[in-house]
C-alpha positions, -999 to 999 in steps of 0.1 A, spaced: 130 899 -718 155 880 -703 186 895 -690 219 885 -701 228 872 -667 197 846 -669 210 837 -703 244 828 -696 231 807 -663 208 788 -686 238 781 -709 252 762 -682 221 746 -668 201 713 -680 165 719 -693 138 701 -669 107 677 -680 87 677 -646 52 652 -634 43 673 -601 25 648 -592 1 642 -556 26 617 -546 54 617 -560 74 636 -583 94 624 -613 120 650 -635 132 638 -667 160 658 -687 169 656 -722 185 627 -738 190 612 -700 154 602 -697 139 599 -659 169 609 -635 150 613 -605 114 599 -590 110 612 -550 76 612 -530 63 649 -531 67 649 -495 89 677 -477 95 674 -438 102 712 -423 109 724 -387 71 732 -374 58 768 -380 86 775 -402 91 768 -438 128 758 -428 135 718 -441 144 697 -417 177 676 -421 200 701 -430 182 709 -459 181 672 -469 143 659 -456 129 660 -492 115 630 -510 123 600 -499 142 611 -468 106 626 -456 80 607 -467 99 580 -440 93 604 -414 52 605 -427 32 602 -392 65 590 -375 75 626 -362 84 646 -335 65 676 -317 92 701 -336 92 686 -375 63 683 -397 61 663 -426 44 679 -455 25 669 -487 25 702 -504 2 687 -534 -35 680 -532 -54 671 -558 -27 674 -584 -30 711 -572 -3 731 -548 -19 731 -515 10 748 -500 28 774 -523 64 777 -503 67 743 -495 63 733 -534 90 764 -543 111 748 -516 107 714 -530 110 718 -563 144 740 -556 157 710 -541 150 688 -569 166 710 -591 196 715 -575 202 674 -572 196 672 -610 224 700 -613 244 683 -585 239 709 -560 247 736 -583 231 768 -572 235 795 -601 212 777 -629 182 785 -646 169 759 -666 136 755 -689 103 738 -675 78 717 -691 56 708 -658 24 680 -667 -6 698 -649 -42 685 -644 -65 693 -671 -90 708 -648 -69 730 -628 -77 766 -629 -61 797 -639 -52 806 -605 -39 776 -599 -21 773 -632 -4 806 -620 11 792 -587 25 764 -608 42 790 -628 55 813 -600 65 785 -579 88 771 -605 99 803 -612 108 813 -578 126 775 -576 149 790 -603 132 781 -637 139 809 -663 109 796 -683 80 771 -679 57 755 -701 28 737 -691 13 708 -706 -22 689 -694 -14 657 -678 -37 639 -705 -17 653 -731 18 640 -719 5 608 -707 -8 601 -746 27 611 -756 48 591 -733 29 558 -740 32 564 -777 -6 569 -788 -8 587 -826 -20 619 -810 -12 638 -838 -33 612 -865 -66 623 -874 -79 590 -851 -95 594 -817 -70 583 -790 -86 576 -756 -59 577 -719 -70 572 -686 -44 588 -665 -55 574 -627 -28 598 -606 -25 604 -568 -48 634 -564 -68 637 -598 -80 607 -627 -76 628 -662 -99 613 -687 -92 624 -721 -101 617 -762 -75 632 -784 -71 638 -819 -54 661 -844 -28 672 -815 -55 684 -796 -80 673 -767 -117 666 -780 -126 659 -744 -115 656 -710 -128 651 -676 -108 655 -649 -119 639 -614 -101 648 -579 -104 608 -574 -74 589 -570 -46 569 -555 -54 591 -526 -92 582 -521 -87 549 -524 -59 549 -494 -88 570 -480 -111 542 -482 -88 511 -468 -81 539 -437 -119 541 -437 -125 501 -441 -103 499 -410 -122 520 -385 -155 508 -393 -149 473 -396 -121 463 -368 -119 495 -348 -85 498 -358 -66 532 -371 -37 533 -396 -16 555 -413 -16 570 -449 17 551 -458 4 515 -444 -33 519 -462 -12 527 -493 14 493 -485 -22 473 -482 -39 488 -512 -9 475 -535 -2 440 -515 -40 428 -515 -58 458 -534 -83 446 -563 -109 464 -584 -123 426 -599 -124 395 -585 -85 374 -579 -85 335 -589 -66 333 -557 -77 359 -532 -53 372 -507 -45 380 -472 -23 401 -449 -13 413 -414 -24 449 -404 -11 468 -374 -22 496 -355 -34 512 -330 -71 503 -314 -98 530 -313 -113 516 -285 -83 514 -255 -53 532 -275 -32 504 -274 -15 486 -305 -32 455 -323 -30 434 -353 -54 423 -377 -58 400 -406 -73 414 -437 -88 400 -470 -85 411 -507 -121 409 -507 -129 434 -483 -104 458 -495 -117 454 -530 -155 463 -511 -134 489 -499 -119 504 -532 -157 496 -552 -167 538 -544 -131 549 -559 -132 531 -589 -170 532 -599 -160 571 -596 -131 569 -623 -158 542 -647 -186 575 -641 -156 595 -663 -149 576 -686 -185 567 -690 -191 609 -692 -158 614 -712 -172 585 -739 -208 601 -739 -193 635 -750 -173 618 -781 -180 626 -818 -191 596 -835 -167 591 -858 -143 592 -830 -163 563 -809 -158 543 -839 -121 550 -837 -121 539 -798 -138 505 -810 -107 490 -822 -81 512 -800 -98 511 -771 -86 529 -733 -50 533 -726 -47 533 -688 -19 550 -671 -5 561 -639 -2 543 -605 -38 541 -603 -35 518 -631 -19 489 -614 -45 484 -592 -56 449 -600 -86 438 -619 -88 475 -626 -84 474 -666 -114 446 -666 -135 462 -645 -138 495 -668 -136 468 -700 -165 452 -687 -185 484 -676 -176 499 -715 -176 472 -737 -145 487 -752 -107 466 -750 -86 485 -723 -52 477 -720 -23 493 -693 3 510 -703 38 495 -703 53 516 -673 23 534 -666 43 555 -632 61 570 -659 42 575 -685 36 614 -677 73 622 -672 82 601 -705 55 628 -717 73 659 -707 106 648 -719 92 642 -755 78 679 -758 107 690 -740 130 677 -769 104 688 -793 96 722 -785 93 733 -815 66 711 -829 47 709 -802 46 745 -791 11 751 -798 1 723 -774 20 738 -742 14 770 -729 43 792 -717 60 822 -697 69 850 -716 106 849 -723 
């Protein structure tokens, strides 16, 4: 049970919708909507768990400071795979996050609803709990990514009709077909936003020698990235630094080799959907016929990337409006719903 001190600080603080995400993290709070979206990226002093800045190198502040820093700070991404790769550095962060949504207020203890991957297990379930808790939530519920994804773009999960989201994160794709409130079936695949960054970085080395950063394989990856082919393809200027004497260089690079570079990525996320559909009732495929595949999360915006997986399905896939947010919207709808939904999230003890 709670103690009466824990209740009176949750009178006082504001109840917390939360997408831990790979790369970034987004916090809704009731009736406000989305008050705060920050890379999940925490810079600390090296071998301590001490954040740099004055406390302040969280988010945005540190995902500037990504391959950029000196021999005494380290800039962190404590997610990996839509997992925690790094258990203090998460409580850290997400202690930070809280406090800027309760403008720096340190006494509060507000409720969670955290968006997890499907495919997570229960150990790491548990360091999602405990690190929220530690952070200063009084309770957290957890909710599968597919789940709050479906919600936030406004599918009929609850209709006895098969619903089908693709939720193409940083660290994980969550394939899902939900009916009746409840997932018929999932895959989850640790292929993402962050493989594909993987892959231009990659493309670069073997093809001009030339070795880049996360941050500017990510910029190229949304300038020129496709999945299909562009009626007018693109080019752009790359800099870094050459493998072969050190020194800095610049490139120019096409759409089309970038799309040849993102082809292993995305032919991962068609094999899940492909497996998810395979797995589906009947009578839900028929549903999925006329509705088709919802696409969300940054993955999403990748383009060509909707007609690629139409093409490869024969089903009509659309993208979400918003898809970034589509999670978060998620977790703010069961957070003002709690009630109805409660036998979709699973929970601490209170």
């Amino acid at each position: 049970m709670l103690n009466l001190w824990d209740r009176v600080l949750g009178a006082f603080s504001v109840d917390m919708g939360i997408d831990l995400g790979t790369a970034n993290t987004l916090v809704t709070v009731r009736g406000e909507g989305i008050v705060l979206n920050e890379p999940s990226v925490v810079a600390v002093r090296k071998g301590t768990n001490e954040i740099a800045g004055g406390g302040d190198a969280v988010g945005w502040a540190a995902k500037e400071m990504l391959g950029k820093t000196p021999g005494h700070i380290e800039a962190i991404r404590p997610m990996k795979d839509g997992v925690i790769a790094d258990f203090e550095i998460t409580e850290a962060m997400l202690r930070y996050f809280i406090r800027k949504v309760h403008n720096q207020r340190t006494f509060v203890r507000p409720r969670m609803v955290i968006a997890i991957p499907s495919g997570i297990t229960q150990v790491e379930r548990r360091a999602v709990i405990n690190s929220a808790e530690r952070a200063g939530a009084r309770k957290v519920y957890l909710v599968s990514e597919p789940l709050a994804a479906a919600i936030g773009v406004g599918l009929p999960i609850t209709e006895p009709t098969g619903c089908m989201i693709c939720d193409i994160g940083g660290g994980t794709t969550e394939v899902a077909v939900i009916s009746l409130a409840g997932v018929v079936h999932c895959e989850s695949v640790r292929v993402a936003g962050d493989e594909a960054d993987e892959a231009v970085i990659n493309h670069m080395r073997t093809h001009y020698d030339l070795l880049i950063g996360e941050q500017s394989a990510e910029r190229i990856k949304i300038a020129i990235g496709s999945a299909y082919p562009l009626r007018k393809e693109m080019s752009m200027e790359v800099k870094g630094r050459d493998l072969q004497r050190g020194l800095p260089r610049k490139v120019m690079v096409t759409s089309e080799e970038i799309r040849e570079a993102l082809a292993e990525p995305v032919l991962h996320i068609v094999a899940a959907i492909k497996a998810t559909l395979e797995e589906t009732e009947p009578e839900l495929s028929a549903d999925l016929v006329d509705l088709g595949i919802v696409l969300a999360g940054g993955g999403s915006l990748v383009r060509g990337i909707d007609r690629v997986i139409s093409e490869q399905t024969g089903l009509p896939v659309r993208v979400a409006k918003d898809p970034l947010t589509a999670v978060a919207r998620g977790t703010q709808i069961f957070l003002e719903n709690l009630t109805q939904f409660r036998s979709m999230l699973s929970a601490t003890e209170e």
